[in-house]
PyMOL commands that place a pseudoatom at each C-alpha (Angstrom):
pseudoatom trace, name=CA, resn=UNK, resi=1, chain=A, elem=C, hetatm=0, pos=[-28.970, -56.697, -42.297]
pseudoatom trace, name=CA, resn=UNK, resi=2, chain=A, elem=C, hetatm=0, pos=[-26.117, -54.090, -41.689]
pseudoatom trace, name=CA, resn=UNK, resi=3, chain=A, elem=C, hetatm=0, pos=[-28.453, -52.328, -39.636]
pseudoatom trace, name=CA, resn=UNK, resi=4, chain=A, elem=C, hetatm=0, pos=[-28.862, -55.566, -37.214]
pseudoatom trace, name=CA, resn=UNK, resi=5, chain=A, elem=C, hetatm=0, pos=[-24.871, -55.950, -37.260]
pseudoatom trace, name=CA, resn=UNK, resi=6, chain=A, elem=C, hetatm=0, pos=[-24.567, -52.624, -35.631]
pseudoatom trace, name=CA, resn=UNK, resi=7, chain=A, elem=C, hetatm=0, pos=[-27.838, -52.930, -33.720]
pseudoatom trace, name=CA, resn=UNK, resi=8, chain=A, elem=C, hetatm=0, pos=[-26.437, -56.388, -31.600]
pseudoatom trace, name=CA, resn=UNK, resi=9, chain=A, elem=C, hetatm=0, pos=[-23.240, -55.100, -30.518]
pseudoatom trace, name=CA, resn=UNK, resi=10, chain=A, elem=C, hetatm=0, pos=[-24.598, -51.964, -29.433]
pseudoatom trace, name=CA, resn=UNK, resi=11, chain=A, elem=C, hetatm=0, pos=[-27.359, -53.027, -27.585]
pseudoatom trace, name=CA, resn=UNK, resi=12, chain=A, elem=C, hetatm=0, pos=[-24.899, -55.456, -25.768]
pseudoatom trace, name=CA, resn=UNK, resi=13, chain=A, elem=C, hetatm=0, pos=[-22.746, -53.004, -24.793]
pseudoatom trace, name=CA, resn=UNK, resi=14, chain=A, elem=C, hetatm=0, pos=[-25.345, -51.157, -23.466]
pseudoatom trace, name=CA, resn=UNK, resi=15, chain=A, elem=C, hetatm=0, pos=[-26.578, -53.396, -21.068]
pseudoatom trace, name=CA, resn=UNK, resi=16, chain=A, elem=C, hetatm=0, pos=[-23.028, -54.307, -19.610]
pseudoatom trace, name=CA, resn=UNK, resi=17, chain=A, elem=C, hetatm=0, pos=[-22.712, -50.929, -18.850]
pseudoatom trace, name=CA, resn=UNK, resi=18, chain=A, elem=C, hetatm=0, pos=[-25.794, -51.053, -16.228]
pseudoatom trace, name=CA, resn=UNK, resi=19, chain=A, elem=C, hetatm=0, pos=[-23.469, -53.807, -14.616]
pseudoatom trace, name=CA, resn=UNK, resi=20, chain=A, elem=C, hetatm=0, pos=[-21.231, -51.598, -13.081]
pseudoatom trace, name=CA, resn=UNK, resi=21, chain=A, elem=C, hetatm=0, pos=[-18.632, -52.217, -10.107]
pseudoatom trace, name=CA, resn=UNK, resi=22, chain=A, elem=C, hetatm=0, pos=[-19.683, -51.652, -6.226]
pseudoatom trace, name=CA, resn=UNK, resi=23, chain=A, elem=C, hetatm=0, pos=[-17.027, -48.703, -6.386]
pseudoatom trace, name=CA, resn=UNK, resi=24, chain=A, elem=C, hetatm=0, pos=[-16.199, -45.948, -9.509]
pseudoatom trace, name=CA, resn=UNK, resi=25, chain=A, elem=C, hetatm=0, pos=[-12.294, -44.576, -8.577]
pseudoatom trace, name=CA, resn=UNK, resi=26, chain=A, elem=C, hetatm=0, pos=[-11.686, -41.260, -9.978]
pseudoatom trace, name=CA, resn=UNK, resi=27, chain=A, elem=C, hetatm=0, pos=[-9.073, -43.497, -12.127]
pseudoatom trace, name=CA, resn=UNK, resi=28, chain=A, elem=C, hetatm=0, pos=[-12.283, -44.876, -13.634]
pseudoatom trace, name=CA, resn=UNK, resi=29, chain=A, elem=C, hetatm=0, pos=[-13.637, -41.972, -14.173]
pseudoatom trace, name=CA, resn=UNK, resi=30, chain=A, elem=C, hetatm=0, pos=[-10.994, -39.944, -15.379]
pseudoatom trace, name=CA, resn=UNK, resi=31, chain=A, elem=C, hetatm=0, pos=[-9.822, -42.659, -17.801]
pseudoatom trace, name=CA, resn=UNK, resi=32, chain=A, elem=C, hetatm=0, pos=[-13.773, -42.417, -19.241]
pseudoatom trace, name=CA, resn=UNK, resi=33, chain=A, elem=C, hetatm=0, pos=[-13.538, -38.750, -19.632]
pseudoatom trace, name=CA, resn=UNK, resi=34, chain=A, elem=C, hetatm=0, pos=[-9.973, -38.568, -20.521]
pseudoatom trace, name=CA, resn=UNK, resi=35, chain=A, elem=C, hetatm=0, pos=[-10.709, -41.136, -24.096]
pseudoatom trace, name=CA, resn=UNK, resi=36, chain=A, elem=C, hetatm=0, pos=[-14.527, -39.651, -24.808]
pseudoatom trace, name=CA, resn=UNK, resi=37, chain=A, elem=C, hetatm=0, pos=[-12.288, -36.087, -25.155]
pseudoatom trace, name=CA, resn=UNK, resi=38, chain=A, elem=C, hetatm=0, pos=[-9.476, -37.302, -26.926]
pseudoatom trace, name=CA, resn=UNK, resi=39, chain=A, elem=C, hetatm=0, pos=[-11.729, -38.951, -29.486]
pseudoatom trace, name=CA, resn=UNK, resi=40, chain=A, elem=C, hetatm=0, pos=[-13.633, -35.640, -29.866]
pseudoatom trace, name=CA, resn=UNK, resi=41, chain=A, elem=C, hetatm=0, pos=[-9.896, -34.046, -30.098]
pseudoatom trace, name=CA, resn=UNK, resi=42, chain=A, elem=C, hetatm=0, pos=[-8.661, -36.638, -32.570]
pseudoatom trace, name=CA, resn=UNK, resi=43, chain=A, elem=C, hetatm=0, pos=[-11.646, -36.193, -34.753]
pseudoatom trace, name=CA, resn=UNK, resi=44, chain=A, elem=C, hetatm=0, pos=[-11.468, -32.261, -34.234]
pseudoatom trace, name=CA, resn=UNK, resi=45, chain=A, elem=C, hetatm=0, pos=[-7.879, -32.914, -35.906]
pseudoatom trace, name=CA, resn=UNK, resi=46, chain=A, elem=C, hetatm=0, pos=[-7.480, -36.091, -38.141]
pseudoatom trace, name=CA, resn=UNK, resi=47, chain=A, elem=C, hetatm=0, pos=[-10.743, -35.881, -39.450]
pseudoatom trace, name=CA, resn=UNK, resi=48, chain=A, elem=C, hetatm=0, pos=[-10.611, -39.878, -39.672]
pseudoatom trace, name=CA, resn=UNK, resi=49, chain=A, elem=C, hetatm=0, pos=[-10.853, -42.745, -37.763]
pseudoatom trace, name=CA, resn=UNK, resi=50, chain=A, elem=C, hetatm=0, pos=[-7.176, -43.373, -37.248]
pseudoatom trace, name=CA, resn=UNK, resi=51, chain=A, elem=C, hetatm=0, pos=[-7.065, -40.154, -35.331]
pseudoatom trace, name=CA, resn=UNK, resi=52, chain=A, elem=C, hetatm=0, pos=[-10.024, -40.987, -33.111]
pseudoatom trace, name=CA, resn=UNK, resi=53, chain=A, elem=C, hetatm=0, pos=[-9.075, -43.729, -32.131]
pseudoatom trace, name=CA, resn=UNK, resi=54, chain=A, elem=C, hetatm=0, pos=[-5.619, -42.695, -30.868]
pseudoatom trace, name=CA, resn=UNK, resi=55, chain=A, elem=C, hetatm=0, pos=[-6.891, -39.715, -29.293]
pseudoatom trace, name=CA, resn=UNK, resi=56, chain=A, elem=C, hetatm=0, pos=[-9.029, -41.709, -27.512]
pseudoatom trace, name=CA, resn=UNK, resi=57, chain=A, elem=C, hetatm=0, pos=[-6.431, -44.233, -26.676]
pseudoatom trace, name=CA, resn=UNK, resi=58, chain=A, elem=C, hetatm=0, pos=[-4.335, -41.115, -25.559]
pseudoatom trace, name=CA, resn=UNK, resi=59, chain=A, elem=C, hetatm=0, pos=[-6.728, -39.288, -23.571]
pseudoatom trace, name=CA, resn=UNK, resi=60, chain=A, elem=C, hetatm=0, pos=[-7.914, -42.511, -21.683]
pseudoatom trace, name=CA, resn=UNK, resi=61, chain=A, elem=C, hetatm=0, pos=[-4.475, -43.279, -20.588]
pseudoatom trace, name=CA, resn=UNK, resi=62, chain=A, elem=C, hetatm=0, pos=[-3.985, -39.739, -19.764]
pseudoatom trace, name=CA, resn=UNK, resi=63, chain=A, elem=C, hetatm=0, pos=[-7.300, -39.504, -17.933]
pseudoatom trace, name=CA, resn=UNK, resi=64, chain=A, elem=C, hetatm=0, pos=[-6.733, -42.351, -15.562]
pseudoatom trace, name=CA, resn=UNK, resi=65, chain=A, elem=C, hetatm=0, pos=[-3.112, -41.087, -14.657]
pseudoatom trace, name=CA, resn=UNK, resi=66, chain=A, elem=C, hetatm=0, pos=[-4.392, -38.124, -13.631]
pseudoatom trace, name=CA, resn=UNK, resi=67, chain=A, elem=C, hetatm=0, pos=[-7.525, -39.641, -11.782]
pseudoatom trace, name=CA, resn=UNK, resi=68, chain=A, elem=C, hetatm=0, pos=[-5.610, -42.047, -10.277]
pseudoatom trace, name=CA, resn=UNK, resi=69, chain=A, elem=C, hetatm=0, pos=[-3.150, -39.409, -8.641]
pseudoatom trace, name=CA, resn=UNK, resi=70, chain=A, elem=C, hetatm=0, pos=[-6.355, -37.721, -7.143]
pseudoatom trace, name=CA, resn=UNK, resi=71, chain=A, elem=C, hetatm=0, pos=[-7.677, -41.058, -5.700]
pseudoatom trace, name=CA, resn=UNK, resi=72, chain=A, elem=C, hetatm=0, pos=[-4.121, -41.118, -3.988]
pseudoatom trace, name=CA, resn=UNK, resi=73, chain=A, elem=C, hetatm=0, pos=[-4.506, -37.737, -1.966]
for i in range(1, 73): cmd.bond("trace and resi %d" % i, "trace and resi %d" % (i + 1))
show_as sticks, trace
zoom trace
């Protein structure tokens, strides 16, 4: 049964990613690889989930500022 409750959600959110918008900004992007690093760098660090999460919470922000600048030039 706790396998299952895991299972659902993430076989849900794997097939809304396949769903994905006509156009990916760089603000998208960067914003993806901005919170997948800072959840690596939390971890790396905090060695919990408190960290991870904020790291990724940081890094996504982070990531889309800085993608979002290149999508302006």
């Amino acid at each position: 049964m706790n396998k299952l409750i895991v299972l659902v959600p993430l076989v849900a959110l794997t097939l809304a990613s396949c769903a994905a918008p006509p156009e990916i900004t760089k603000g998208t992007k960067g914003a993806g690889v901005g919170a997948a690093g800072g959840a690596i760098l939390g971890q790396a660090i905090g060695r919990n989930t408190e960290a991870t999460l904020i790291g990724a919470a940081v890094g996504g922000l982070l990531g889309y500022i800085v993608g979002n600048e290149m999508d302006k030039y």
